[in-house]
Backbone as JSON Lines, residues from 0, in Angstrom:
{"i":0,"aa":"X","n":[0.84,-1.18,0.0],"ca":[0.0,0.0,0.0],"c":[0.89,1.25,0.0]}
{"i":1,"aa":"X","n":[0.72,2.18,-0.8],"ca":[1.61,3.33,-0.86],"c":[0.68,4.57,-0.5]}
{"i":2,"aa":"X","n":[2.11,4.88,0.63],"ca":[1.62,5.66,1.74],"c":[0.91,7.66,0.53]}
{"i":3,"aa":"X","n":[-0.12,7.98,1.57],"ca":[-1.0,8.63,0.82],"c":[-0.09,10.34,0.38]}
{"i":4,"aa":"X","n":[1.24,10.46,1.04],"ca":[2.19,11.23,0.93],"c":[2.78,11.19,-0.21]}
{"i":5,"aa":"X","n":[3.01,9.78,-0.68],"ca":[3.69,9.52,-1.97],"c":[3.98,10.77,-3.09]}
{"i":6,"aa":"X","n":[2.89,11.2,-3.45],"ca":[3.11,11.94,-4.52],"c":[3.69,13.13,-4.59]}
{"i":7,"aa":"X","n":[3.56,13.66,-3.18],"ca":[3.96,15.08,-3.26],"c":[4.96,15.55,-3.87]}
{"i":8,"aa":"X","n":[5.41,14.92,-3.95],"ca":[7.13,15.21,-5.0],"c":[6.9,15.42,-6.25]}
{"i":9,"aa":"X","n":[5.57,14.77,-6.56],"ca":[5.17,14.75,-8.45],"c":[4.01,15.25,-8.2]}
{"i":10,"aa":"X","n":[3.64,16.51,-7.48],"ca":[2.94,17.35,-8.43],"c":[2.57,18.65,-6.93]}
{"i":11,"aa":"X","n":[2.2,19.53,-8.04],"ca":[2.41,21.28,-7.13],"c":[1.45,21.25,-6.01]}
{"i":12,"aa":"X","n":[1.49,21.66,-5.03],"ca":[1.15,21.48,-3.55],"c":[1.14,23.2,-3.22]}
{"i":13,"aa":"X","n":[0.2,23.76,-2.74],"ca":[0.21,25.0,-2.37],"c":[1.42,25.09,-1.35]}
{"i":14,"aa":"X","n":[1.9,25.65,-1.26],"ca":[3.34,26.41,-0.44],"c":[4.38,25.62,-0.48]}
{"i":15,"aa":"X","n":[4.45,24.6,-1.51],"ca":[5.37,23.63,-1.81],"c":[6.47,24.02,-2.5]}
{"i":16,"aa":"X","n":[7.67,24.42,-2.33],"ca":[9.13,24.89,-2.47],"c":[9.19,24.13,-4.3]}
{"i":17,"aa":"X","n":[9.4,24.87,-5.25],"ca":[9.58,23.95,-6.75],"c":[11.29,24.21,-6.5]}
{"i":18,"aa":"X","n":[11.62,22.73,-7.29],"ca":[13.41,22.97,-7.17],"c":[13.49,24.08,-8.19]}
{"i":19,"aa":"X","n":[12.83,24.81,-9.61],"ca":[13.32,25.12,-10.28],"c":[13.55,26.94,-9.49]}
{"i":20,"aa":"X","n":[12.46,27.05,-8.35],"ca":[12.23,28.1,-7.93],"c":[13.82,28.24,-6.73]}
{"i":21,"aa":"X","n":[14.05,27.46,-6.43],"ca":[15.4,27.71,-5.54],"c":[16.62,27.55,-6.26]}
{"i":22,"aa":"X","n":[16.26,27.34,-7.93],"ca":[17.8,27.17,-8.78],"c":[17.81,28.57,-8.93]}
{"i":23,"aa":"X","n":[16.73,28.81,-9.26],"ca":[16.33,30.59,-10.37],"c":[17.07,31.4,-8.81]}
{"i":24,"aa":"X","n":[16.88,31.29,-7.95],"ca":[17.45,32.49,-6.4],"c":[18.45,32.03,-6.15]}
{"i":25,"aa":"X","n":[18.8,31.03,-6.34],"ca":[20.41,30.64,-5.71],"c":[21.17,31.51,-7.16]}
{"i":26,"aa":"X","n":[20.71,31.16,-8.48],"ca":[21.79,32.08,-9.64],"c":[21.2,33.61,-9.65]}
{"i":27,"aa":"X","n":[20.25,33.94,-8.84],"ca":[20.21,35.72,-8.46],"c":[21.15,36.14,-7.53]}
{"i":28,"aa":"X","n":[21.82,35.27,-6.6],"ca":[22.21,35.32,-5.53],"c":[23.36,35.38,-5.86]}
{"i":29,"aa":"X","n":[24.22,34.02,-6.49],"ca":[25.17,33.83,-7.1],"c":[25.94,34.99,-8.19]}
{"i":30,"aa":"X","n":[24.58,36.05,-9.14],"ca":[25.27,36.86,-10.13],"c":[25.28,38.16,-9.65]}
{"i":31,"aa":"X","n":[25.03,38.22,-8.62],"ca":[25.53,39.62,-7.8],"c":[24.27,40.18,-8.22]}
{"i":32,"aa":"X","n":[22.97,40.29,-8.76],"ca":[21.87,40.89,-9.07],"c":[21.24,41.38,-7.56]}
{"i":33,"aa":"X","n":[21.21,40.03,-6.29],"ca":[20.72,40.47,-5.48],"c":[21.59,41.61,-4.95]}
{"i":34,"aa":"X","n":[23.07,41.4,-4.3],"ca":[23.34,42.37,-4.24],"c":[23.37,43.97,-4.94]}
{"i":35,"aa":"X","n":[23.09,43.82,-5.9],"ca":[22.51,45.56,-7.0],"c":[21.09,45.43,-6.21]}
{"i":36,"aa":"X","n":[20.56,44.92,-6.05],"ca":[18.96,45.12,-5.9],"c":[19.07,45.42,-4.47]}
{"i":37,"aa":"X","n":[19.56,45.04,-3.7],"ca":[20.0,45.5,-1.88],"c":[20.28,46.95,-1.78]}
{"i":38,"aa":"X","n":[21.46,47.21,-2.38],"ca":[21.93,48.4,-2.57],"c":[20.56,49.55,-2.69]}
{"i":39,"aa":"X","n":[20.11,49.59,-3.95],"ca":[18.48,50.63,-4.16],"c":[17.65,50.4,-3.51]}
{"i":40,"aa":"X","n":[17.76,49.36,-2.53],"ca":[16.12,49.65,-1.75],"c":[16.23,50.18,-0.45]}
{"i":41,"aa":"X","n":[15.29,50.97,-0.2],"ca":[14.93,51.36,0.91],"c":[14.93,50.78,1.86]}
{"i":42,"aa":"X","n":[15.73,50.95,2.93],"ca":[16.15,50.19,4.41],"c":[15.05,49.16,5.0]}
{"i":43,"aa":"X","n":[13.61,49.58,4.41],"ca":[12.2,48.72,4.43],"c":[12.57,47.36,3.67]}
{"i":44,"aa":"X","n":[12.91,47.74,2.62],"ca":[13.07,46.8,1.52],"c":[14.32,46.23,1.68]}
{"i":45,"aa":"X","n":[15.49,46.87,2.18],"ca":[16.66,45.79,2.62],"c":[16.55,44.86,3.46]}
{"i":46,"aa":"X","n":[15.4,45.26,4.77],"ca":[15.46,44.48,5.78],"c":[14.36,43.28,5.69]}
{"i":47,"aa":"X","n":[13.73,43.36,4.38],"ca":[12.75,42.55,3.97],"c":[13.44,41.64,3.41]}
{"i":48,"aa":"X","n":[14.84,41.63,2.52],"ca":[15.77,41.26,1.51],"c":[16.2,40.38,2.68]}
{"i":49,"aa":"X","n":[16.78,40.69,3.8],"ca":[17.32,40.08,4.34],"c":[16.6,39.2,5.43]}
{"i":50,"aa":"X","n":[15.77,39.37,5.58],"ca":[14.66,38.44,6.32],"c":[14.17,37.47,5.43]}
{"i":51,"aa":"X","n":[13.97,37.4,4.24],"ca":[14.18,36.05,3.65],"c":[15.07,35.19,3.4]}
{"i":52,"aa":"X","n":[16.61,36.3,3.5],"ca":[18.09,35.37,3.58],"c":[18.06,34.44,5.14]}
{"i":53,"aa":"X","n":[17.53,35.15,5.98],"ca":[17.51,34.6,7.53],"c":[16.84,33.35,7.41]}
{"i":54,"aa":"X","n":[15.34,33.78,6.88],"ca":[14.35,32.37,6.44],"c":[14.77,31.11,6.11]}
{"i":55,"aa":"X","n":[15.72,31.0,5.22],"ca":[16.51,30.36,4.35],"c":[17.59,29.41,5.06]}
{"i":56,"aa":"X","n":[18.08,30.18,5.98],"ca":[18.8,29.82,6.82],"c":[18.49,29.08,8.21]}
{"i":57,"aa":"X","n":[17.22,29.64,8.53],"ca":[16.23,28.63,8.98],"c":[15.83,27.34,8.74]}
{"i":58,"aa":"X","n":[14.98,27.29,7.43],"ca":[14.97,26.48,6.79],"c":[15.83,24.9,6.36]}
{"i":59,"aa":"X","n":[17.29,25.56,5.91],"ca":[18.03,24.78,5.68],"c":[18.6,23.95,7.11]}
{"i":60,"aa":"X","n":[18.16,24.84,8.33],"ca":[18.82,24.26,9.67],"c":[17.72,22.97,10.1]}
{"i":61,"aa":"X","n":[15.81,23.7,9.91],"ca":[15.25,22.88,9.92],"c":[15.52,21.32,9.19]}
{"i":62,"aa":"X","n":[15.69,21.47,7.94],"ca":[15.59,20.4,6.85],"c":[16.97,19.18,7.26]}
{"i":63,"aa":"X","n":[17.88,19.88,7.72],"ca":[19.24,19.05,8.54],"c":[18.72,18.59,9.49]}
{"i":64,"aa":"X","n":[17.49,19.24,10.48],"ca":[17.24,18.3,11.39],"c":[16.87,17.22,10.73]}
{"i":65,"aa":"X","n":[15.77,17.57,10.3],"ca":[14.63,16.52,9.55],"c":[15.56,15.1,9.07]}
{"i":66,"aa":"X","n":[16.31,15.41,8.43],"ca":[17.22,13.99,7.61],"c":[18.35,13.39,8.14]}
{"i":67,"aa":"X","n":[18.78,14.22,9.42],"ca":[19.4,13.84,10.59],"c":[18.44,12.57,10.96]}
{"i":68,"aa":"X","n":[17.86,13.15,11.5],"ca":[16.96,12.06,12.21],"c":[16.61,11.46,11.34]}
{"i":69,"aa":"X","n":[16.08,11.55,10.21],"ca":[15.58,10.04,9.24],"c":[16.79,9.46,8.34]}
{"i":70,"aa":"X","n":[17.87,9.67,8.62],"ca":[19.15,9.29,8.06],"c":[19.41,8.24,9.49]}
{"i":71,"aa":"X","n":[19.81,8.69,11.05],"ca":[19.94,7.81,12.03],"c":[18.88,7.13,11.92]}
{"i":72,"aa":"X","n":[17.82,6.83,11.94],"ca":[16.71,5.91,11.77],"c":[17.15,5.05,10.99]}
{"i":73,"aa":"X","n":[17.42,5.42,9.98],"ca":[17.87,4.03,8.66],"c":[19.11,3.67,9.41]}
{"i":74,"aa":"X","n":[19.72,4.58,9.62],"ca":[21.18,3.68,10.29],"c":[21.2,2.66,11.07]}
{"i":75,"aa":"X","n":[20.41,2.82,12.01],"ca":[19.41,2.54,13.36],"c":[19.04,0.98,12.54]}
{"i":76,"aa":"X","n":[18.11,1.18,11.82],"ca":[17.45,-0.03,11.3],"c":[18.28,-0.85,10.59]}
{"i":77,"aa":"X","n":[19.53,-0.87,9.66],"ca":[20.45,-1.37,9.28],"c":[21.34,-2.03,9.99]}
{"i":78,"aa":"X","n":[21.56,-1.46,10.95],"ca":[22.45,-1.75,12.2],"c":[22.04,-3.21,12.88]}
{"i":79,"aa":"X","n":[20.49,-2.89,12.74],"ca":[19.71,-4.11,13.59],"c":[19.16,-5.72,12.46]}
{"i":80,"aa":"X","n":[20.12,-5.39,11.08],"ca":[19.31,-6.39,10.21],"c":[18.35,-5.79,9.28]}
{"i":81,"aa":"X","n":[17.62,-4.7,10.02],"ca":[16.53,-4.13,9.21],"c":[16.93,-2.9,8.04]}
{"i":82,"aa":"X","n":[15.98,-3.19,7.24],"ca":[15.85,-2.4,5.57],"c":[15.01,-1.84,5.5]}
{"i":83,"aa":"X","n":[14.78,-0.6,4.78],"ca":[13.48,0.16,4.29],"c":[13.02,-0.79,3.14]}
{"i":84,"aa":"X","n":[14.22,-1.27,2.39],"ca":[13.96,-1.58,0.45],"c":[13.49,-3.19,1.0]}
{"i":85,"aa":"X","n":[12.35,-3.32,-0.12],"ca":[11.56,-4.64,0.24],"c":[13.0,-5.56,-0.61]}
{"i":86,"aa":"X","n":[12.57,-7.0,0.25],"ca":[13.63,-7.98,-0.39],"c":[12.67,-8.52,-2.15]}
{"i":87,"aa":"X","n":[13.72,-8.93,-3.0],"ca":[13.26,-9.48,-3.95],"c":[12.42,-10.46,-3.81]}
{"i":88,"aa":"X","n":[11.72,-10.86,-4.96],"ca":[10.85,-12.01,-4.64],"c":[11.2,-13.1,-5.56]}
């Protein structure tokens, strides 16, 4: 039975992160655009700029937990004999 989560990976989910949407900001980030765009905005708008860099950074601390722990779990279960991947038949 496949669990009812399955799909989320294959297909758009309201507030669901698209990889193509964190390639497109990591190469704004990367071509110095954000920095030109920091520079002209209004101290409103810088500190907005940078409260989504913070977010981000959040984020990425959250997501290390997350696979921390489901990375030791598999370890955990390997350790003991046990597998996620079903055996052949």
């Amino acid at each position: 039975m496949e669990s009812e989560y399955t799909d989320l990976w294959k297909i758009d989910q309201p507030g669901m992160l698209r990889l193509k949407d964190i390639e497109e900001f990591k190469e704004y980030l990367s071509s110095g655009r954000w920095a030109e765009d920091f520079d002209f905005r209004t101290q409103d708008g810088q500190d907005e700029m940078l409260d989504l860099i913070e977010s981000l950074f959040d984020l990425c601390d959250t997501a290390d937990q997350v696979l921390t722990k489901k990375l030791y779990q598999r370890m955990s279960g390997i350790a003991q004999g046990q597998s996620d991947t079903p055996m052949p038949e």
